[in-house]
C-alpha positions as CSV (number, residue, x, y, z in Angstrom):
1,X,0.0,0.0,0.0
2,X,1.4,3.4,-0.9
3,X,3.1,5.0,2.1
4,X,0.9,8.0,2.1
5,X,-1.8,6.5,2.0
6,X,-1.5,4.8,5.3
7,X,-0.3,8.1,6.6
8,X,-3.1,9.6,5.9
9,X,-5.1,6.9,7.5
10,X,-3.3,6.9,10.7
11,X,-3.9,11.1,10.4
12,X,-7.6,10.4,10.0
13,X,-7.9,7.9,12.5
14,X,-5.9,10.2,15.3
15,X,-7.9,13.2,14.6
16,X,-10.8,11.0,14.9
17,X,-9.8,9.6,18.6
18,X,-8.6,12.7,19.8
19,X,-12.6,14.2,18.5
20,X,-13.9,12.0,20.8
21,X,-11.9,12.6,24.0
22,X,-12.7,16.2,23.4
23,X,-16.1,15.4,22.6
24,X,-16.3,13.3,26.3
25,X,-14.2,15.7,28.4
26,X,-16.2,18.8,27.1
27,X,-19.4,17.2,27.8
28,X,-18.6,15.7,31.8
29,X,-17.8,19.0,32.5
30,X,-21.0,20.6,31.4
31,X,-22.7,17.6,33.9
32,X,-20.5,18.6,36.5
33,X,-20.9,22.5,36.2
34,X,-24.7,21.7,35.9
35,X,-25.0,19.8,38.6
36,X,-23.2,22.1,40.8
37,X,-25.1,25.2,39.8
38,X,-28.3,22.8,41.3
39,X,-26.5,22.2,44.4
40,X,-25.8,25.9,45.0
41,X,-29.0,26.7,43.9
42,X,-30.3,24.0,46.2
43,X,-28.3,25.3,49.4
44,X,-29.5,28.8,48.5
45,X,-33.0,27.7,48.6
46,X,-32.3,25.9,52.0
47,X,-30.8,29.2,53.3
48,X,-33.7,31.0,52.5
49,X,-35.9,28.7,54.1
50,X,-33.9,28.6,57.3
51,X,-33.8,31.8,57.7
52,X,-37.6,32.4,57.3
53,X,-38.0,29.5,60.0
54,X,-35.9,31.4,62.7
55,X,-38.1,34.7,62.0
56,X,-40.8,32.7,63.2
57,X,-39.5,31.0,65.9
58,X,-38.4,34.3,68.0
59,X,-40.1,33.5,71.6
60,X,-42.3,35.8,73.5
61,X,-41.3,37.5,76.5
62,X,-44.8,37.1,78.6
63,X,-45.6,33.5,80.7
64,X,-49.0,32.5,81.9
65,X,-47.8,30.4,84.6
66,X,-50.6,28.6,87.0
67,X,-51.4,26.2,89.5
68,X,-55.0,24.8,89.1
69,X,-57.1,21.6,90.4
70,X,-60.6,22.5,89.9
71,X,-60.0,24.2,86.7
72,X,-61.1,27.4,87.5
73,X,-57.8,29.0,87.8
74,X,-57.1,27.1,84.3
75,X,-59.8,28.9,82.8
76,X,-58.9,32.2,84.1
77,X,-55.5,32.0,82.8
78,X,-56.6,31.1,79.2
79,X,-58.5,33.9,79.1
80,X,-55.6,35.9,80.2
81,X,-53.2,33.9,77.5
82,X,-55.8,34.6,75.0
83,X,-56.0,38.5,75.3
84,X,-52.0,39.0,76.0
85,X,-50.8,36.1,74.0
86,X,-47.4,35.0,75.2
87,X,-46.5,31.1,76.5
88,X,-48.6,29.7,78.7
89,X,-47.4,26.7,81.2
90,X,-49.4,24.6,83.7
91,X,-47.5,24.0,87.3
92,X,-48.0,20.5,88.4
93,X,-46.4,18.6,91.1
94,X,-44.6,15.5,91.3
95,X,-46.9,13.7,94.1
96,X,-50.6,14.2,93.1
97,X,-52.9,15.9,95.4
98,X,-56.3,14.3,96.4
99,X,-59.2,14.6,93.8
100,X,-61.9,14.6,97.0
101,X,-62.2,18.0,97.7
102,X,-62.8,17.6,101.2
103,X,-59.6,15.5,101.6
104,X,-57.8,18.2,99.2
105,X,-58.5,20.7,101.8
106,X,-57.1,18.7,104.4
107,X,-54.0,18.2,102.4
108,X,-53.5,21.9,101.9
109,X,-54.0,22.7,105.7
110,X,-51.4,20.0,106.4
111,X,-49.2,21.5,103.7
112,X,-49.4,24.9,105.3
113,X,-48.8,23.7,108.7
114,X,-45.4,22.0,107.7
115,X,-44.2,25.0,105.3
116,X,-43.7,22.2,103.0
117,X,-42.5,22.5,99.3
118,X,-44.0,20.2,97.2
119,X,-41.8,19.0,94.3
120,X,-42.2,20.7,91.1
121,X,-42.9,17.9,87.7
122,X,-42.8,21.2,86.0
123,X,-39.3,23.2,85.3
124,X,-39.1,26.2,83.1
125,X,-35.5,26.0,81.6
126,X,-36.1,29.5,79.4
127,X,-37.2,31.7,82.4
128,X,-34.7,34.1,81.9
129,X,-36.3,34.9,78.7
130,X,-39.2,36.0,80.0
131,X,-40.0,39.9,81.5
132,X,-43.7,39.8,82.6
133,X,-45.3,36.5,84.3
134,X,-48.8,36.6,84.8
135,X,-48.9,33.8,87.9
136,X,-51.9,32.0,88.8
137,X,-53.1,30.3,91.4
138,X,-56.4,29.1,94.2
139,X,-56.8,30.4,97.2
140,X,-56.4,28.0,99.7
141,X,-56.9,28.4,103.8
142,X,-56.5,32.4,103.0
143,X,-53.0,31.4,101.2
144,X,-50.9,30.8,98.0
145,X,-50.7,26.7,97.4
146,X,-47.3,25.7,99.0
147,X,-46.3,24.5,95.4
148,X,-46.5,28.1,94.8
149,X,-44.0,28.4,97.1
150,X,-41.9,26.5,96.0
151,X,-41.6,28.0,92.2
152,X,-40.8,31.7,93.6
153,X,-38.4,29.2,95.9
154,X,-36.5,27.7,92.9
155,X,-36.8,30.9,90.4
156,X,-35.3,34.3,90.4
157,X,-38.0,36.7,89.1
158,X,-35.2,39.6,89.9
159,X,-36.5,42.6,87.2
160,X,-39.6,40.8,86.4
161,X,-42.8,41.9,86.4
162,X,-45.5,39.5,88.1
163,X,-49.2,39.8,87.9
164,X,-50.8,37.9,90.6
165,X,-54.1,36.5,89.2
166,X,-56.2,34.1,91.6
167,X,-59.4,32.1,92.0
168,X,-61.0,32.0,95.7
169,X,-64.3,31.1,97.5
170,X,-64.8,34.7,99.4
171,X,-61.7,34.9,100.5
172,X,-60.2,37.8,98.1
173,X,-56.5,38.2,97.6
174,X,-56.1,37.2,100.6
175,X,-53.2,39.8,100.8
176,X,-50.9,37.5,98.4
177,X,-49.5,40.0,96.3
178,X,-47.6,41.2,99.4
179,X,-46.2,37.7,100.1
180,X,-45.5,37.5,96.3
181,X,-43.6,41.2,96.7
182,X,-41.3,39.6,100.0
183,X,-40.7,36.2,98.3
184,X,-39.3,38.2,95.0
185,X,-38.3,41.6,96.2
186,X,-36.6,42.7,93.6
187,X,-39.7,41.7,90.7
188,X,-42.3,44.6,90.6
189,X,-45.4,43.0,91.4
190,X,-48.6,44.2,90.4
191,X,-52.7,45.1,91.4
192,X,-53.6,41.5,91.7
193,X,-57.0,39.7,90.2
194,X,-59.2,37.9,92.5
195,X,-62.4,36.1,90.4
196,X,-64.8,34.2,92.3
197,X,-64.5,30.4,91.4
198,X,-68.5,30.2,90.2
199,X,-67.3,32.7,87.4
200,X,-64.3,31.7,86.1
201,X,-65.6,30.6,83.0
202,X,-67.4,34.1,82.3
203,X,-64.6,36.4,84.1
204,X,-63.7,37.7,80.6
205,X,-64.4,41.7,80.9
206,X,-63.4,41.8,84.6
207,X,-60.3,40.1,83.3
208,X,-59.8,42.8,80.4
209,X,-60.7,45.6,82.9
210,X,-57.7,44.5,85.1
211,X,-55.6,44.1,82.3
212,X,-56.5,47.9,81.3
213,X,-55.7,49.1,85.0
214,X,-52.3,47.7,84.6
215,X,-51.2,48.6,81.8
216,X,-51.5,45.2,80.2
């Protein structure tokens, strides 16, 4: 075969090869520049949706906080939570109390008697974040409930504001604001709320009245 000829056919078959490496090597980097424009594009999106969740996650700085076993005091405080919106947390105990009401008052007297704190099942780790704590609570032998107590006890309200709201039988306030003001004396406590159990459920313009008077 004439000599030129099979140069020219190795020339043609080189240009040929070296075609399709271009042809390959051009083409995996248009995958990969594609498919890293996605990812970016992918993180961005992510981004922006992070960011629009911790807009909506920025935490209020008023607490309903209350101790209840009828459910009168409950009710009273979600009306509260209702008009000043906020967190709203339930205080319970660790040991029960009695469900007879009868052996619930005997319970409380005993309570009283001993100056006992009951153990919280209830801790508030985020207290700190909180600057006005509407605090809620029965009236019980002309006092706070000893688990009451024992939350001003274990907290330090120091710059707070507290709003003392309460349920009671005809006993009033039964001048618990004060004990609030020496348990936490360096919270400002406010005019305190005292609703009749009987109308707890239907408390909700006294409630808004009060609120008005303190600036709420």
């Amino acid at each position: 075969m004439n000599k030129k000829l099979i140069v020219l056919i190795g020339a043609i078959i080189i240009i040929a090869i070296v075609g399709i490496l271009i042809f390959v090597f051009v083409g995996n980097n248009n995958e990969n520049d594609n498919e890293t424009n996605n990812n970016m594009n992918h993180e961005n999106i992510n981004s922006a949706n992070n960011n629009d969740n911790s807009d909506n996650t920025e935490e209020s700085n008023i607490l309903v906080l209350y101790f209840s076993m009828s459910g009168n005091t409950e009710a009273v405080a979600n009306i509260i939570h209702n008009e000043v919106g906020g967190n709203i947390i339930k205080l319970e105990t660790k040991e029960e109390y009695p469900k007879d009401y009868d052996e619930l008052l005997d319970y409380a007297q005993e309570e009283q008697r001993d100056h006992a704190r009951p153990e919280l099942a209830t801790t508030i780790d985020n207290i700190d974040n909180y600057d006005i704590i509407f605090l809620g609570y029965p009236i019980w032998w002309t006092d706070m409930p000893m688990p009451i107590y024992t939350f001003l006890d274990e907290y330090d309200l120091s710059g707070k504001t507290i709003a003392p709201f309460i349920t009671h039988g005809g006993s009033g306030l039964s001048g618990t604001p004060a004990t609030i003001r020496e348990e936490e004396p360096n919270a400002t406590v406010t005019e305190g709320l005292a609703i009749y159990g009987s109308r707890a459920q239907n408390s909700r313009d006294q409630i808004i009245d009060w609120l008005n008077n303190i600036e709420m």
